[in-house]
Structure formats: C-alpha cells, structure tokens
N, C-alpha and C positions, 0 to 999 in steps of 0.2 A: 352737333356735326352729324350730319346724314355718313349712310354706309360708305355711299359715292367719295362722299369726301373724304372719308375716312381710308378707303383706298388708295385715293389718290396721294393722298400724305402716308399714307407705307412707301407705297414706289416711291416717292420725293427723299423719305429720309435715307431708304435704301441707297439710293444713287450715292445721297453725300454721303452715306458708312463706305462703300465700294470708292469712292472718290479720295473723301479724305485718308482711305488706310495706299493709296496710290501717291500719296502727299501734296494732294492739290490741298490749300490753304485758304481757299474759300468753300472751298466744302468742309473745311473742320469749322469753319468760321459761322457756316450755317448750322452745322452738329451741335457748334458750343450749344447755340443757341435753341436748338428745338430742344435740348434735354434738359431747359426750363420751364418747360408746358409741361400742364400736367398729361398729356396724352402720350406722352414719350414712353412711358412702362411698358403700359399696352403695345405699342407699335415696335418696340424693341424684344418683343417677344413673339408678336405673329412674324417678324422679320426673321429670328433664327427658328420659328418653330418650325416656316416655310422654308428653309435652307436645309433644313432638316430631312425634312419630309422629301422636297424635291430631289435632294441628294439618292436616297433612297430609291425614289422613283426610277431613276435616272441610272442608279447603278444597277439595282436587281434582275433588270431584264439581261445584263452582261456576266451576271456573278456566276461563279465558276466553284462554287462551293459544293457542299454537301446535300443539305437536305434536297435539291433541285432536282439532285438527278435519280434519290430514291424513294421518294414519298410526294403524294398527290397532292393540289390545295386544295382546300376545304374550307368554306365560310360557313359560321353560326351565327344566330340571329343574339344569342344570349349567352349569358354564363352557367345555364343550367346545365344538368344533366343531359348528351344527346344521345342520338341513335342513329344511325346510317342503314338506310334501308337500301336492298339490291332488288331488280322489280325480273320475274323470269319465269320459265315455263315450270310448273311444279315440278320439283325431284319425285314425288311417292304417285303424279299421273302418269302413269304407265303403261306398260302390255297387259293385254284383259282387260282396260277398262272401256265402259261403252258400248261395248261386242255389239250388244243389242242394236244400237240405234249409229253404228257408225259402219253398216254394210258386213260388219263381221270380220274387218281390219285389225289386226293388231297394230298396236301404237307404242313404239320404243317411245322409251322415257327420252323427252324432251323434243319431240318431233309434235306437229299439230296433229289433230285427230282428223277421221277421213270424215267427212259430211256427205253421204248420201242425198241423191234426188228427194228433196221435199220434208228433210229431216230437220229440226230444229239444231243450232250451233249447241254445243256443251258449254256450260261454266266449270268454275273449279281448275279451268286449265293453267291459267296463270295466278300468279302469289307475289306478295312483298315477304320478304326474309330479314334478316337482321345479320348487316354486317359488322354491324359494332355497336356496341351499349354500354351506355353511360360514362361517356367520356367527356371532357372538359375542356376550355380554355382556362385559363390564370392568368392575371395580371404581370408582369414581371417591369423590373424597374429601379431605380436609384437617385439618389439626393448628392451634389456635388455641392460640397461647399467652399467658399472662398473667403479670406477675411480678406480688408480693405489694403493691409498691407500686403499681401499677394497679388492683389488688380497692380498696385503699384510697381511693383518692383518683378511684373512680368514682360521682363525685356525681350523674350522668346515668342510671345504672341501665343503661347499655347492655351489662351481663355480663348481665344478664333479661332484654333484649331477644335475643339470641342465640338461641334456638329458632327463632322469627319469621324472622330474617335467613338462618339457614341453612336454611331453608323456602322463602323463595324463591328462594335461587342453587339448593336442589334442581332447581323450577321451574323456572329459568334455563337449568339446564344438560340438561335433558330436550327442550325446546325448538330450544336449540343443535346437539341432537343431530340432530333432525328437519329442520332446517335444512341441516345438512351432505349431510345424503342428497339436497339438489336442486343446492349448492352447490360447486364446487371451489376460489374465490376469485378465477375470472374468469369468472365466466355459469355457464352450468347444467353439472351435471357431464358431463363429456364420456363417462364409461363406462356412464352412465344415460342419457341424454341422448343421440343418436346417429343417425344413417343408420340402420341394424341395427335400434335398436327401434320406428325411424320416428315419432319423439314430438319430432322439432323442429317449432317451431312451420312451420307453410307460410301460405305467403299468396302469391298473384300473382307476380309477379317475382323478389321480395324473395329471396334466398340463404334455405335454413330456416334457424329459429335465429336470426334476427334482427333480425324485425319487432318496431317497436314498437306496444306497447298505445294500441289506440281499439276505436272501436266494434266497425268491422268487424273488426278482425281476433282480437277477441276472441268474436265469432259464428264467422267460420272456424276459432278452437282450439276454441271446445267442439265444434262439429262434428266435427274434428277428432279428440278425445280419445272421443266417444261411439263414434266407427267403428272403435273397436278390436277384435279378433276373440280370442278367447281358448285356451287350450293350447298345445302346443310348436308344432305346423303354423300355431297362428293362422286357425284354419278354424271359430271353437265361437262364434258370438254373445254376448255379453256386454251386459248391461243396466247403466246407473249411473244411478241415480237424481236424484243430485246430486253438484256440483263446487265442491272449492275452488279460488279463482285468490288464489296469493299473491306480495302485493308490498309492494316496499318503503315506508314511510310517504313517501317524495319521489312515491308515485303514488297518495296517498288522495286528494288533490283532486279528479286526474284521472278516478279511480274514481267519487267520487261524480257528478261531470258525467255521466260513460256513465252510469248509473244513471238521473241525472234526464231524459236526451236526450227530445225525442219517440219515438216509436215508428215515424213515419212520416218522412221524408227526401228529397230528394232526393241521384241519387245519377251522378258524370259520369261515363262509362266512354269514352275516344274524343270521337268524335263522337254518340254519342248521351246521351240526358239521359233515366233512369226516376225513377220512384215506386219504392222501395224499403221494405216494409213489416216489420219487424223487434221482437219484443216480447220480453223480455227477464222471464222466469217465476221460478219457485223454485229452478232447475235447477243455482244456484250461487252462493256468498258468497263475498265478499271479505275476504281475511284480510291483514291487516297484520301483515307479519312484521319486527318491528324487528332483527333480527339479520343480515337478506339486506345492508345497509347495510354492517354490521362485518366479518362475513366474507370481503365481494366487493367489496374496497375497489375494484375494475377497474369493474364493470357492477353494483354492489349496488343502487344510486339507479335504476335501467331494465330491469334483469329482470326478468320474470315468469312465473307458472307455473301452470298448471291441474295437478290431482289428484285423484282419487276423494276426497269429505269424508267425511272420520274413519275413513279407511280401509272407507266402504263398499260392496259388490255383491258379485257369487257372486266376482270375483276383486279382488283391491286390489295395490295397487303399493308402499307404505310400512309401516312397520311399526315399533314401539318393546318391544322385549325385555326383561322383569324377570324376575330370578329369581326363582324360585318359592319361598316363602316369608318371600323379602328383598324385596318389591315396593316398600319405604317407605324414605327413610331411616332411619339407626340415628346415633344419637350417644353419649359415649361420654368419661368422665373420668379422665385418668390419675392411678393411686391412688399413688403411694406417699411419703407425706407420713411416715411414719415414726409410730413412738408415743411419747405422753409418759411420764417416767418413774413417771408414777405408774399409767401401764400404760393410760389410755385413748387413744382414736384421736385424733390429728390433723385439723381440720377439711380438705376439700380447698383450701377460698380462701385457708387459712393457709400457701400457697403447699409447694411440696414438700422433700424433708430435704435434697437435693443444692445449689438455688440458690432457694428461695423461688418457682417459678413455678409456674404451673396451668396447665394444659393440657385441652380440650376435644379429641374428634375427631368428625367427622361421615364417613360412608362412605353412598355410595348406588350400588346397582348395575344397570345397564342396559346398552341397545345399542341402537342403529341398525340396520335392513336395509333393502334392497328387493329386491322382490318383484317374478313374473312379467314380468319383460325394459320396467319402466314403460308396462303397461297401463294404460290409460286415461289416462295424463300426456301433457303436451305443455308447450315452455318456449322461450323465446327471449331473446336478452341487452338486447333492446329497443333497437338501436341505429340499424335504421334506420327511418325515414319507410314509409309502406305505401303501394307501387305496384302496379298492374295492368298 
C-alpha cells in the first residue's frame, strides 16, 4: 500500500468511527471489519494522534490561559543546551568615542555615530549580547493504561473522551510551566526576582518585595517595571506597551474594586491631605493565574506580579520553548496485541497478548526560560499593608 492509499484509508475508517459512534450500522458493520487487517493499528492511531493534534491546533489560537499572555514563543532546533541572543547598538560605544574621525561629535550611548565627508563608517557599533544561557526544553508526558475489562465495561465513552482530557493537561502543563518561572513555592523567585535585577516590587517604606496589592502600589510597579533600561549596562531605553499583573483568584475581587476605584481620591500623607489624580488606561490586564495558589502554598493567595504581556516589546523577560517541529502534542498506542491464527491483526482495545491491557501515551515537549535579567517585571509576596 502506497502513501496515497494509505491516506485514503485513514479518511475511510475515520468516516465509519464518526459514523458508527452516531449509530449507523453499516459503518460498524465496515469497522467490524477493517479491524481485521492487519493495517487497522497503524490507522487507529494516526486517526486519534491527528484528533489530537488538530484539537490543539484548533483550540490554542482561542485559549484564554496563562502562559499566552506572559511569555513569548520560542522554537529550538534541539534539546541541547540554548542561548538567546539580542542583536543592538553597543552599551560601552559611547560619548568620546571616535572624536577623531566622526567631525568631533560626541555620541550618546546608543545613538549612530556622526560620519563626516569622506570618512570611513566605524565598526564595533553594534554587538549580539546574551539574553539567556543555557536553557532547555524536556520531554514531558504519560502512559494511560487500560485492561480489557475497562474497554468493556466503559459505558460512559470516556476511552473517546481521552484526546480532549489530554489536550488540556497539555494546556495545563504549559501554563505550569509559565508559572514556575515567577514562582519558587514561597513568593517570587528569588533568582529572578532579586536586588541585582531590581524588579522587587518598592513602595514607600515597605522592605521590596513585599507590599501588598492596592491601588497605589500597583501605579508604583508599573511605573516601576516601565523604568527599566535595557542591555547588559542597562543604559538602552526600552518601550512596553502593555503589562500583565498576575494574581491569584483570592485577588480577583480585589482587582476588580482597583479597576472600578474613582480615578480621583483623596490621598493622607503626614500631615498633609492632596487630591490625587490617577487614571488607570490599557497599559495592562489582569490575569488570574490559578496555579500561583498550588504551587506557593507559603504566599500563592497574596503574591503578585507585573510582566511585559505576551512577552511583548523590543526586549521581553519570559519565554515558553518548543521544539521545532514537535510544537503539539503527539499521542501514541502501544501495538503489540499479537495476531490471530488465522493470520489477521488483533484489534488494540482487545487488549494486548501479554495481560489483556491497552495502553495510550501522550509526550509533549517544551520549556521554561527567562530572559534579559527580568526586564520590565516587578513582583512582591503581598504581605504587607502599604506604608509611606
């Protein structure tokens, strides 16, 4: 059997699986029957891997989850070790450089140099940098087993529902991942999070890092997160357009109040008493991340965390890595159910020759990074009250 035909008998058996679960009786009557060639395994398995995949397809461009709207994608060729390079005007070419041969211009850092009449262009102006090293994808994935009396006696249809379900723990577990990268299971991660990359939350008083979510001190982070400088020196301006701030569903209440606040306030500082005018634009969304809860079982219910949304602007801080060509899950039937003596194949549900079971596997392959030392983030474990 050529490819060709081999296609065409996918579609064919497909039709009668969609047919006969609709109760036509001549499409089980052809079922019975192809799942006595021995080609039925194979075809019973590119049929759900492609329901799989499609599913996926189909749904992701809709999905309303997590990592989507705080971390970029990212495809690797391998499962080596990578590096994320940012390509930019050098940080340390600066003022005074060139004097000589550029008219006797000074040149702020990151502006071009001036070329005089008849003067050769400069090198050294531009550089690749290193936005992230040594970072990875993993395999991730699971083995669903069935024994023959469970095909049997599943009156519920829930072996067809099995695409669907491992569709979303895909989902799930992509999300997870995205999660992990602000999380270490007491507050924000402390190797992202940091003095060094200066992205704990500040407010007044308060120690960074530990103010809780209100008004103000959620106008303080995004200010905050917008003043980040970009390149290794942290000297190159950087634009974000918009910001997500994610929190746990124990702070969607509180979100929506800041949201519906006046815009206008009064505000005590001391001894004195202002008008404080404050208007709150498109400049960032609230994302409910139901997994900051499970992971941080210490601060999951009171952290919270601003991040470039969907990993955008010239530079991003988050990141979720597929391999390239594997970007979907794949699933996947273990065949060896043995043959009848009359020489055709073993259906797979007819459990396998050793003990009667069937076995499904799903594999999905991805990874976690961050980026650029968490530009433009800022995060705090929300524990205390906001002083001045």
């Amino acid at each position: 059997m050529n490819q060709a035909e081999y296609d065409a008998r996918i579609v064919q058996v497909a039709k009668w699986m969609k047919d006969a679960s609709n109760g036509d009786y001549f499409a089980r009557a052809h079922l019975k029957e192809a799942i006595s060639t021995s080609d039925f395994p194979s075809i019973f398995t590119d049929i759900k891997n492609a329901q799989l995949q499609q599913a996926y397809a189909d749904t992701r461009p809709n999905y309303q989850g997590v990592w989507t709207k705080v971390a970029r994608r990212l495809t690797v060729p391998n499962f080596l070790p990578q590096s994320l390079y940012e390509f930019g005007i050098d940080p340390d070419f600066g003022v005074g450089d060139l004097l000589a041969s550029n008219g006797g211009i000074p040149t702020p850092a990151g502006k071009l140099p001036n070329i005089p009449e008849g003067t050769e262009y400069p090198t050294g102006v531009f550089r690749f940098y290193t936005a992230a090293e040594g970072y990875t994808i993993r395999k991730s994935g699971a083995r669903i087993p069935f024994t023959f009396e469970a095909i049997i006696n599943d009156q519920w249809g829930l072996v067809d529902s099995l695409p669907q379900e491992l569709l979303k723990t895909a989902f799930d577990s992509e999300d997870i991942e995205a999660t992990q990268l602000l999380t270490a299971g007491d507050g924000p991660k402390p190797d992202f999070f940091n003095d060094e990359n200066g992205n704990l939350a500040k407010f007044g008083t308060n120690e960074d890092g530990t103010v809780a979510l209100t008004r103000d001190s959620l106008k303080a982070a995004l200010y905050q997160a917008q003043s980040f400088k970009a390149g290794p020196n942290r000297n190159r301006p950087v634009r974000f357009n918009k910001f997500a701030v994610v929190i746990p569903p124990a702070l969607e209440e509180l979100a929506n109040d800041i949201m519906a606040a006046p815009t206008t306030f009064i505000v005590q500082d001391g001894a004195y008493t202002y008008t404080d005018t404050f208007t709150f634009g498109n400049n960032f969304e609230f994302v409910i991340d139901p997994w900051l809860e499970v992971l941080d079982p210490e601060h999951g219910d009171t952290a919270w965390y601003v991040v470039p949304f969907a990993g955008e602007g010239t530079r991003t801080a988050l990141g979720i890595a597929f391999l390239q060509g594997y970007d979907r899950p794949e699933l996947r039937i273990h065949n060896d159910q043995g043959l009848l003596l009359g020489g055709g194949a073993v259906p797979a549900r007819a459990g396998s020759f050793l003990n009667d079971t069937w076995e499904l596997r799903i594999r999905h392959i991805f990874g976690g990074v961050a980026l650029n030392g968490g530009i433009g983030t800022v995060a705090s474990n929300g524990t205390a009250a906001p002083t001045r």
